[in-house]
C-alpha positions as CSV (number, residue, x, y, z in Angstrom):
1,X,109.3,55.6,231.4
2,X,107.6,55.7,228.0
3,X,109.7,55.3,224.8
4,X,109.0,57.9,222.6
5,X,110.9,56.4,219.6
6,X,114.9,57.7,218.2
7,X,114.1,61.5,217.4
8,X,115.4,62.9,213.9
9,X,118.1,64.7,213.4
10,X,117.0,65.7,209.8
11,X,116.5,69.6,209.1
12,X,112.6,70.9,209.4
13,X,112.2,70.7,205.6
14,X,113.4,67.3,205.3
15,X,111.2,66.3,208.4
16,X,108.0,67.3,207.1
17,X,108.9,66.2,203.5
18,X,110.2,62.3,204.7
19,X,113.4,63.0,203.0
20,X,116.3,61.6,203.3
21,X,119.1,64.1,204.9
22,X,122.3,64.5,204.8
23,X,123.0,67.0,207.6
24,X,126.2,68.3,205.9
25,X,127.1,71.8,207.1
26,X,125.9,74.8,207.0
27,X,123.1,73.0,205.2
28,X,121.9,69.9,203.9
29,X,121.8,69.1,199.8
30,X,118.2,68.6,199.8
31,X,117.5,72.5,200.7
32,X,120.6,73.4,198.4
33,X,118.7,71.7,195.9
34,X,115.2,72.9,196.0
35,X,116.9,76.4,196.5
36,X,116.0,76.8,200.0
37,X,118.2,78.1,203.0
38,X,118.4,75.3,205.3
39,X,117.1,76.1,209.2
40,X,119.4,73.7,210.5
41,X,119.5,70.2,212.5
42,X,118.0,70.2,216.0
43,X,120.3,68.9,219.1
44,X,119.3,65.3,219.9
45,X,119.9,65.5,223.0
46,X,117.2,67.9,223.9
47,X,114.6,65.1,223.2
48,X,115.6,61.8,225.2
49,X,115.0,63.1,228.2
50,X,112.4,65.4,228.7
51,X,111.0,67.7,231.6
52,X,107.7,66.5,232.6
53,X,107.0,68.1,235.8
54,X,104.0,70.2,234.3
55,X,102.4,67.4,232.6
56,X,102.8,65.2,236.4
57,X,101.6,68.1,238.5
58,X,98.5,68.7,236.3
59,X,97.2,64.9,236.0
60,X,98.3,64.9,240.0
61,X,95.4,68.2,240.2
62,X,92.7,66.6,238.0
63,X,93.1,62.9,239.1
64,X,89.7,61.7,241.9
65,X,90.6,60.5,244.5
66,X,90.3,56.6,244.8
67,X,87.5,55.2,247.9
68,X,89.1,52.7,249.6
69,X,87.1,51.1,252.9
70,X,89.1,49.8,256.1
71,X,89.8,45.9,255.7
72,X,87.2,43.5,256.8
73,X,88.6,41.6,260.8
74,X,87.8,38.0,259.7
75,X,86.8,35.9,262.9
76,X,86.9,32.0,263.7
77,X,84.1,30.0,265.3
78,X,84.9,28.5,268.4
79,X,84.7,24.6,268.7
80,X,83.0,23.1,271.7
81,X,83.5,19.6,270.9
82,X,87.2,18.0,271.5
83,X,89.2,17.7,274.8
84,X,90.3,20.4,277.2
85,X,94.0,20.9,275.7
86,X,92.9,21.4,272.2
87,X,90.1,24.0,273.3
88,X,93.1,25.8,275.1
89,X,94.9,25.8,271.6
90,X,92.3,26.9,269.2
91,X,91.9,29.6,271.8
92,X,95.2,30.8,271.7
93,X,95.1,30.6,267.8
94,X,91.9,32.6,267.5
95,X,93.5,35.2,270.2
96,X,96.3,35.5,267.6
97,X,94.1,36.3,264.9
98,X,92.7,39.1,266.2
99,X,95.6,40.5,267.4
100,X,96.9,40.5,263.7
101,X,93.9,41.8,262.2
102,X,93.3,44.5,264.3
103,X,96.4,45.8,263.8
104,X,96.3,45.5,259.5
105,X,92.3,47.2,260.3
106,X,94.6,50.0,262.3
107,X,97.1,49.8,259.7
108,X,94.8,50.3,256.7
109,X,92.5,52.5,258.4
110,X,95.7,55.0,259.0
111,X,96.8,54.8,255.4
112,X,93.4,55.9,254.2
113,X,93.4,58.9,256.5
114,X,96.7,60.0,255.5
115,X,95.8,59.3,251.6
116,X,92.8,61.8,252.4
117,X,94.4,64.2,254.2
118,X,97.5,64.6,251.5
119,X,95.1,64.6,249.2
120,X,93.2,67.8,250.3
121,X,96.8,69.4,250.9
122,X,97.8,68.9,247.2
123,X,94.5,70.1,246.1
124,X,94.7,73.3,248.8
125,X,97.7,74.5,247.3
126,X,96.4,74.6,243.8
127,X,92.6,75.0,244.3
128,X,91.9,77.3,247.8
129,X,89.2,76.7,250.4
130,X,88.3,80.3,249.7
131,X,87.4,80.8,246.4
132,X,86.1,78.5,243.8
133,X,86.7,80.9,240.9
134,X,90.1,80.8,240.6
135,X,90.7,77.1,240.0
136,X,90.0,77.7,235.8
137,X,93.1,80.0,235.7
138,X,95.3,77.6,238.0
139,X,94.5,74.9,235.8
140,X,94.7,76.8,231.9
141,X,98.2,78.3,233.8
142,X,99.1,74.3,234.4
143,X,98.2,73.8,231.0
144,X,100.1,76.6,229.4
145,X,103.6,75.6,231.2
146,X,102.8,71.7,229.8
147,X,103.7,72.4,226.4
148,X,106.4,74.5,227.4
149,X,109.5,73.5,225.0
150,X,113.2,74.9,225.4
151,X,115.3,75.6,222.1
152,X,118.9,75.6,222.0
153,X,120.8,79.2,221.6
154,X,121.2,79.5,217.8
155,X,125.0,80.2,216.4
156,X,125.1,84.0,215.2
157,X,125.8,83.7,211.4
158,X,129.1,85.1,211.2
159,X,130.8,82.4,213.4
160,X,129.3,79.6,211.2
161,X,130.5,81.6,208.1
162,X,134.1,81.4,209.7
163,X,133.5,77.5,210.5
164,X,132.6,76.5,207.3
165,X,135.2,78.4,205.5
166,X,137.9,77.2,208.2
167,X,137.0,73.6,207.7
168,X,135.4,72.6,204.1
169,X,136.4,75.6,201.8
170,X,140.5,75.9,202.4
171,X,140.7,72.2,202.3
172,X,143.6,71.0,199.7
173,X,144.1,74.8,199.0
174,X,147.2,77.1,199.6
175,X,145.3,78.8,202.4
176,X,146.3,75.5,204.2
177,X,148.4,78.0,206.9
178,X,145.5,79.9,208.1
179,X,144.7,77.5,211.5
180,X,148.4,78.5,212.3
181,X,147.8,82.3,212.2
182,X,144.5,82.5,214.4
183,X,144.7,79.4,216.3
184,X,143.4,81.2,219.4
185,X,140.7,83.1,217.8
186,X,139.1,84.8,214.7
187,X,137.1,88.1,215.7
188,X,140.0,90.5,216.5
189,X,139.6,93.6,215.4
190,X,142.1,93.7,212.5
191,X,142.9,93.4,208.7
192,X,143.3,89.9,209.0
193,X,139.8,89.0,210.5
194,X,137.9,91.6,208.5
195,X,139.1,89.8,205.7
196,X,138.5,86.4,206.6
197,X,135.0,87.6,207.8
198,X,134.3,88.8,204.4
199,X,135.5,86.1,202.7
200,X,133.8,83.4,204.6
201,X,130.4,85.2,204.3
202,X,131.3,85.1,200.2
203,X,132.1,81.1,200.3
204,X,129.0,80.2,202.6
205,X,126.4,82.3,200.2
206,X,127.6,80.6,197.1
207,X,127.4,77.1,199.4
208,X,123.8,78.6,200.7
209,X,122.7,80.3,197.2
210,X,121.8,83.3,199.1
211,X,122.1,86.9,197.8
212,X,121.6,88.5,201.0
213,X,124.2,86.8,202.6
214,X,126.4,88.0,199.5
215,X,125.1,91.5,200.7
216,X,126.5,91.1,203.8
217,X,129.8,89.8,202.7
218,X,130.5,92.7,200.5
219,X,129.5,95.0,203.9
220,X,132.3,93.3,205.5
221,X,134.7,93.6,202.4
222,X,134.1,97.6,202.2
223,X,135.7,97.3,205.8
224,X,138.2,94.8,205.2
225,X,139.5,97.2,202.7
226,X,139.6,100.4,205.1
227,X,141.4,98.2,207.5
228,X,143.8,96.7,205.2
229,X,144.8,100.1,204.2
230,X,145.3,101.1,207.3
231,X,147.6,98.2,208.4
232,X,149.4,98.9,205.0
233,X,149.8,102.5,205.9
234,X,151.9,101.9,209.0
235,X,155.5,100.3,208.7
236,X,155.4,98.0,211.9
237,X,152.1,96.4,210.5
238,X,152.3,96.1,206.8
239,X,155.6,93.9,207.5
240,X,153.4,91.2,209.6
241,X,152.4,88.2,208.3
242,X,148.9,88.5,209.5
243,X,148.7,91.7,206.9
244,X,149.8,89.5,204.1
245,X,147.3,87.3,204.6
246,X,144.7,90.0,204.6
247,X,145.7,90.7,201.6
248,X,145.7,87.4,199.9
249,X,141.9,86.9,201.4
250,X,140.8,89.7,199.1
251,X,142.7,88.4,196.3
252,X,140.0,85.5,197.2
253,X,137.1,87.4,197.3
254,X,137.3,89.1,194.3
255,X,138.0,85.8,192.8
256,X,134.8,84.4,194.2
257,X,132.6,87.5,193.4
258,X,133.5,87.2,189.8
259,X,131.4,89.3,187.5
260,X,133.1,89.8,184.9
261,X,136.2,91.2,183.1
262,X,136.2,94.5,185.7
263,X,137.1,92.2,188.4
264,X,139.6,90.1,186.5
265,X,141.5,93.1,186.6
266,X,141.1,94.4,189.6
267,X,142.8,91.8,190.7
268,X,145.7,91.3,188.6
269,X,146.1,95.1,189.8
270,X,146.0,93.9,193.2
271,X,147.7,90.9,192.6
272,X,150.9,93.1,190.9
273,X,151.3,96.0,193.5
274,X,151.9,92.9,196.2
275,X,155.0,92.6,195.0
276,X,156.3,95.8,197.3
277,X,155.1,94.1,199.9
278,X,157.2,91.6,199.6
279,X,160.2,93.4,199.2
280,X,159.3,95.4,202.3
281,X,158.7,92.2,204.4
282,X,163.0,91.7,203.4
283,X,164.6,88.5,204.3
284,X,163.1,88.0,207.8
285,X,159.6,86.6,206.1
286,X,161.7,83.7,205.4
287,X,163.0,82.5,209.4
288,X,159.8,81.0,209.8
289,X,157.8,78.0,207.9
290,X,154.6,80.5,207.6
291,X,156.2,83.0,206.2
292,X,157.8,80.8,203.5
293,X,154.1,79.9,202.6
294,X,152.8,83.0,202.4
295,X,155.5,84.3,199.9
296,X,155.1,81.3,198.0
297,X,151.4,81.5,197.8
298,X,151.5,84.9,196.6
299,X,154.7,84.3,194.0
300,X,152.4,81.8,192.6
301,X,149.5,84.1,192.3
302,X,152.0,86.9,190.7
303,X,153.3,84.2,187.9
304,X,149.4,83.7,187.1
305,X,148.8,86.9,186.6
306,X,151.5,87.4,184.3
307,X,150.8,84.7,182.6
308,X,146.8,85.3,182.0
309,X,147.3,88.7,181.6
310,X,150.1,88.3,178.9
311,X,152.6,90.3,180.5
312,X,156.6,89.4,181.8
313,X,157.3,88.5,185.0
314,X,158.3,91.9,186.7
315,X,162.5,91.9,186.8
316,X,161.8,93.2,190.6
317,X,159.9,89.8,192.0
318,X,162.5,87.9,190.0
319,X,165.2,90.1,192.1
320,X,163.2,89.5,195.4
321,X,162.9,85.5,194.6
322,X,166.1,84.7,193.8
323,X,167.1,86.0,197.3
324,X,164.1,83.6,198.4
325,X,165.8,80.4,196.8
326,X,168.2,79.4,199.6
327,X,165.5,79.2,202.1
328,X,162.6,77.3,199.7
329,X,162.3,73.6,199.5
330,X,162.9,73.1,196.0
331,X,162.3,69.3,196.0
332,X,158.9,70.7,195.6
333,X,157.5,69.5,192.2
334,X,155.3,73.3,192.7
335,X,158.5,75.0,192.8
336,X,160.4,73.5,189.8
337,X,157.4,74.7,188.0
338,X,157.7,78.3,188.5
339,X,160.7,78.6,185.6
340,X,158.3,77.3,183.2
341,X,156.0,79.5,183.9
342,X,157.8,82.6,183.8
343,X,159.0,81.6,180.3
344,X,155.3,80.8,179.3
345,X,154.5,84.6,180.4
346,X,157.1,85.7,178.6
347,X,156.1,83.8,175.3
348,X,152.1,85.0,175.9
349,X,153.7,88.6,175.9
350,X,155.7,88.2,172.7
351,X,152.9,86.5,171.0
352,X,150.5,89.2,171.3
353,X,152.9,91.8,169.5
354,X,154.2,89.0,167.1
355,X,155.5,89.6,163.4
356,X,155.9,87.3,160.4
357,X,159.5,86.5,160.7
358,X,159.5,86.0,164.7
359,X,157.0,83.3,163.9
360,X,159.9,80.4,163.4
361,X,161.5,81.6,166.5
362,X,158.2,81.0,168.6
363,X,157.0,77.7,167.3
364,X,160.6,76.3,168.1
365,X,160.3,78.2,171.7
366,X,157.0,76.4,172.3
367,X,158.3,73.2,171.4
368,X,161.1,73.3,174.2
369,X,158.6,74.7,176.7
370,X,156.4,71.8,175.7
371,X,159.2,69.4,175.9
372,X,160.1,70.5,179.2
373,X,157.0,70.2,180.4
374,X,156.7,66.9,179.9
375,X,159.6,65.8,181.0
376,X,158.3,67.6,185.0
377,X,155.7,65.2,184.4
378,X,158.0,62.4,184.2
379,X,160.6,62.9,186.6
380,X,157.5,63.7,189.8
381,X,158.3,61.2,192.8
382,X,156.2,58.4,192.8
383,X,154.2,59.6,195.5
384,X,153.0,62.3,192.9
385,X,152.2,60.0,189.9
386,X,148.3,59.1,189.2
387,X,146.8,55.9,187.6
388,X,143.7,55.2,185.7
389,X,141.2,52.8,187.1
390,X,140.4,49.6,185.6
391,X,137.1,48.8,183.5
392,X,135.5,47.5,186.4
393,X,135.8,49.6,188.6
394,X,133.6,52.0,190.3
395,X,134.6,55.9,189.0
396,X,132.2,58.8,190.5
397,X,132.6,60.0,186.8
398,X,134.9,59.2,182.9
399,X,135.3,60.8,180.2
400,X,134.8,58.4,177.1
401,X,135.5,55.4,179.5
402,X,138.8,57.0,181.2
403,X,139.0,57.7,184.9
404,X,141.9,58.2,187.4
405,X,143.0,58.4,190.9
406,X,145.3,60.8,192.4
407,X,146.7,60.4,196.0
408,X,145.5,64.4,196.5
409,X,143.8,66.9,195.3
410,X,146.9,68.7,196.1
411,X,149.2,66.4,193.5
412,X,145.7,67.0,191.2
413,X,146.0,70.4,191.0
414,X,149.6,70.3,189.8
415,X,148.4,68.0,187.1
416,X,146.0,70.5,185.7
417,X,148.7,72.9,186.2
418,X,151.5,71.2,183.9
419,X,148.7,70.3,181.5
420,X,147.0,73.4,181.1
421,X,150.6,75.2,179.8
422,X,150.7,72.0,177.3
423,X,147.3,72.4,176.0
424,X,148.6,76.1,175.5
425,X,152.0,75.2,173.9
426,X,150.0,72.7,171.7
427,X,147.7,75.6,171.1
428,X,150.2,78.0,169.9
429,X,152.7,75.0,168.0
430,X,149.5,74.0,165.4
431,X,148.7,78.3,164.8
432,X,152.3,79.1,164.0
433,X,152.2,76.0,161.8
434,X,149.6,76.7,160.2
435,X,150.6,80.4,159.4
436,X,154.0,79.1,158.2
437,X,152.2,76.5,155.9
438,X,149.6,79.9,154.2
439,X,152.9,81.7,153.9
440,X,154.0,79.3,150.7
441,X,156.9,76.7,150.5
442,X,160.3,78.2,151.8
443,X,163.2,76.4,150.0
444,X,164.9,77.0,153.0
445,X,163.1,75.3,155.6
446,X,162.4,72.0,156.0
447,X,160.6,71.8,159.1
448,X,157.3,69.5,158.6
449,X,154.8,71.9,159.4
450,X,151.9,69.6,158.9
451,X,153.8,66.7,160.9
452,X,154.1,69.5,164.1
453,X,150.2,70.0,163.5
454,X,149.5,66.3,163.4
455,X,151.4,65.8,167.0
456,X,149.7,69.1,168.6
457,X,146.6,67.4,167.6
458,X,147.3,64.0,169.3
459,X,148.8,65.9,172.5
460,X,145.9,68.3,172.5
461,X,143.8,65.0,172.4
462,X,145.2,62.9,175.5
463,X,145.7,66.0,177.4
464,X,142.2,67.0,177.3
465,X,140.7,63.1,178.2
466,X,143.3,63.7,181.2
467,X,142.0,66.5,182.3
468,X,138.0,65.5,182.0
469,X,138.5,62.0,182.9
470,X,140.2,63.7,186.6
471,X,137.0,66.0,187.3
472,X,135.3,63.1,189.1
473,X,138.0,63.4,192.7
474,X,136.1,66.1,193.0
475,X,132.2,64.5,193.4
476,X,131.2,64.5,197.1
477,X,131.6,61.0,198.3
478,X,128.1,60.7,199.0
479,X,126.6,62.9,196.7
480,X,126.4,63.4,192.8
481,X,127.4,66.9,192.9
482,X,131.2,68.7,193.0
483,X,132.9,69.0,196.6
484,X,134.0,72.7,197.3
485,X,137.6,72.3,196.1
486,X,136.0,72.2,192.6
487,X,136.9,75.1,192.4
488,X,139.8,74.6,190.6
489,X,138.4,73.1,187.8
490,X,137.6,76.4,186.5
491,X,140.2,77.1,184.9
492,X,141.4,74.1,183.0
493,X,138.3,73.6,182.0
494,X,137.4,76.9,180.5
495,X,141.2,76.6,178.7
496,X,139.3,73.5,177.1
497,X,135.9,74.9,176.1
498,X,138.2,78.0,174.5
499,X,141.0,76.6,172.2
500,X,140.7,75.9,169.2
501,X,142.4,72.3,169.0
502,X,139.7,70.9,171.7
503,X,137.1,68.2,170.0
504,X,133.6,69.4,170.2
505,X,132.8,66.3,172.2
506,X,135.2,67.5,174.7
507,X,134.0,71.0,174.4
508,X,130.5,70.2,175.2
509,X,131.6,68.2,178.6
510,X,133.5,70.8,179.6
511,X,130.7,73.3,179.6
512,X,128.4,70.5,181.3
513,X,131.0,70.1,184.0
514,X,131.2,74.0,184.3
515,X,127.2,74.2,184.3
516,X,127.1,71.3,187.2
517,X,129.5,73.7,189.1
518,X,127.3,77.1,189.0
519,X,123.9,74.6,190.0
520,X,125.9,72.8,192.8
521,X,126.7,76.8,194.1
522,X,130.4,76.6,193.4
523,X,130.7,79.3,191.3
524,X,128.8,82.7,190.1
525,X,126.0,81.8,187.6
526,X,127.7,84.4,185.8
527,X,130.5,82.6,185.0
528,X,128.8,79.7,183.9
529,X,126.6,81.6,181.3
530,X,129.1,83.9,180.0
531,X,131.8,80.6,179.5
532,X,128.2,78.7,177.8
533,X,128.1,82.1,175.5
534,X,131.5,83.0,174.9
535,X,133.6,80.1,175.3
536,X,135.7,81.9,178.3
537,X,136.6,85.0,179.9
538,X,139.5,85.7,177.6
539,X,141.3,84.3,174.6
540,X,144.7,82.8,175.0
């Protein structure tokens, strides 16, 4: 057998260009790169062993036949000279001889008959006694099935949609529960898998760059919708935690489809009339570990849309979560964050109806939130804490020399989290100062307005080389460009390219880092340009 050399299992582009591929799925980088959807990777297997009974059968019909005559029966001469016993020995010797070499002549003479004979059998079933004419067509029809090749059955598209989203995109993201709601399968005919349908065809065309995928997705999301609303619209289903999920999948869609300020809202709007759902879902949603993630999950996403959209916490989800307390694990450093953030709402709200002599009141308010903030940072179990790598070692990417490890991207994102409200609090300390300090000299106050400025200014500073010197845990390991669960950097860094505090040094990586995002497919170009233009979405 013939070694035909290791095949490649590089994609067809990569193949034809000599380029080195990754083979990450859906697609490689080198087609993400050149803007390209990538065809795929060929099975391996197909090509060690290969089917070459065509290619035998037609050298079998065109090979001549070899002439082979019948051995040759050597004979001795007899000797005349010698005595009487040795003529009676070379006699039997020379009897002997023939004996053996008639039977190899019978032997070979047999072998060349039957050699013949198969011969013009293997060539009667292919080429006829009876007509000469038809030999061509056998032979072009031999030829036609020797380059016969078999392909493997290709994947239909929404099931590697579903894969990649299942397995790259919900990685070290509170969507961590969805294996343990369709463990046994994903293509019912529900809210729940319209949903995720949609949703994965959204996170494999921003992976893919491809707007007709996107197409597609929003196809499925007009559905998802009608059967969302129907689940919604019945009181045994709206209660399941399947439905909740459904929900919370559109929540990401319209996140990922971001094209502006209209979808910003419509899903705060979304976002807000969830709460009902909650409280119809009662005190059963907390007997099992899923449903304790699902309401926490969407109490986080309620307390960010308060807080972005400057508006209290609704007294009503307060209610509903203080019933929620006895059954929550709250050792968790996520949920001793939520009281912060409910009073950082509440500031945002009072700040954007603010008047001259409330001022005082808030810069001393957003000094104990700050205060408080740090000190969550500070009392995190160890397991929680990050460290900055030394000088000579290797960092995917630093920020004015500064780089640092986290044990996950989970205990990362709660980072951002604590330091994003800081960077706010800092924010809104150094205004109110310096609208105390235009007002005039107030015998009556000896706060050091210019001191508070001079400390927001030096917080501002190290939290913004925390955040930028974390961005590079989220490089591929293989690859200079940003895993999928860069996502998260959005935000954080978009509060940095916005406020007013940030250094432009800072400002400008910020909006390189959210530029390397949109080309590596992360997020909408959309976002990208109208950040680049207009700092960010909204103003704090």
């Amino acid at each position: 057998m013939v070694f035909l050399g290791r095949p490649s299992e590089a994609c067809g582009p990569c193949r034809e260009g000599r380029l080195r591929c990754d083979r990450l799925q859906p697609g490689c980088t080198q087609c993400s790169r050149k803007q390209i959807t990538c065809p795929g990777y060929r099975d391996p297997s197909e090509f060690y062993f290969r089917d070459e009974t065509a290619n035998a059968a037609f050298k079998v019909q065109n090979r001549k036949p070899r002439r082979r005559l019948p051995a040759k029966t050597r004979q001795r001469t007899k000797t005349q000279a010698g005595e009487e016993s040795q003529e009676q020995q070379q006699q039997q010797q020379q009897q002997s001889h023939c004996v053996s070499s008639g039977t190899e002549s019978a032997t070979a003479s047999a072998s060349v008959t039957t050699k013949i004979k198969t011969t013009q059998l293997v060539g009667s079933v292919i080429k006829p006694d009876d007509g000469s004419s038809k030999a061509p067509a056998a032979a072009k029809t031999t030829r036609e099935h020797a380059v016969v090749r078999y392909r493997a059955l290709s994947q239909p598209l929404g099931d590697l949609a579903r894969a990649y989203f299942m397995t790259d995109y919900i990685a070290s993201s509170p969507f961590d529960y969805l294996p343990e709601l369709c463990p046994h399968g994903l293509t019912g005919n529900n809210a729940m898998s319209a949903s995720l349908l949609a949703t994965s065809f959204a996170s494999l065309s921003l992976k893919m760059s491809d707007p007709r995928m996107m197409k597609q997705a929003r196809v499925q999301y007009a559905n998802a919708l009608s059967q969302t609303n129907q689940a919604l619209s019945s009181p045994k289903l709206a209660v399941e935690d399947s439905t909740l999920a459904a929900v919370l999948l559109l929540g990401l869609f319209e996140a990922m489809v971001f094209s502006g300020q209209q979808s910003l809202d419509s899903w705060n709007l979304h976002t807000l009339g969830s709460i009902e759902l909650l409280r119809l879902r009662g005190a059963r949603q907390f007997e099992t570990p899923l449903g304790r993630k699902l309401f926490f999950h969407l109490s986080s996403n309620i307390r960010t849309c308060c807080a972005h959209s400057k508006t209290p916490v609704p007294l009503r989800f307060l209610k509903i979560y203080e019933g929620a307390r006895p059954y929550l694990d709250l050792g968790d450093p996520f949920l001793e964050m939520t009281e912060i953030v409910d009073r950082v709402a509440t500031l945002r709200s009072r700040i954007a109806h603010l008047e001259d002599p409330q001022r005082h009141e808030v810069l001393f308010e957003a000094l104990g939130l700050d205060a408080a903030t740090a000190r969550l940072g500070q009392e995190v179990p160890e397991e929680w804490r990050f460290c900055a790598r030394l000088p000579g070692e290797r960092s995917p990417m630093s920020y004015k020399g500064m780089s640092f490890r986290y044990p996950s991207l989970r205990v990362l994102r709660y980072w951002n989290s604590l330091r994003m409200i800081r960077m706010f609090l800092n924010d809104v300390i150094w205004m109110q100062a310096s609208l105390m300090l235009d007002r005039g000299p107030d015998p009556d106050d000896e706060t050091d307005y210019e001191g508070l400025q001079r400390s927001a200014n030096r917080k501002m500073s190290t939290l913004v080389v925390e955040v930028l010197g974390s961005c590079g845990e989220y490089l591929e390991f293989s690859e200079d460009r940003f895993s999928v669960a860069a996502r998260c950097l959005i935000w954080p860094l978009s509060v940095i390219a916005e406020l007013s505090l940030t250094p432009p040094d800072a400002r400008l990586f910020a909006l390189e880092c959210l530029d390397q995002l949109s080309r590596d497919n992360r997020i909408p170009h959309l976002v990208a340009e109208a950040t680049e233009l207009t700092g960010v979405q909204s103003s704090w």
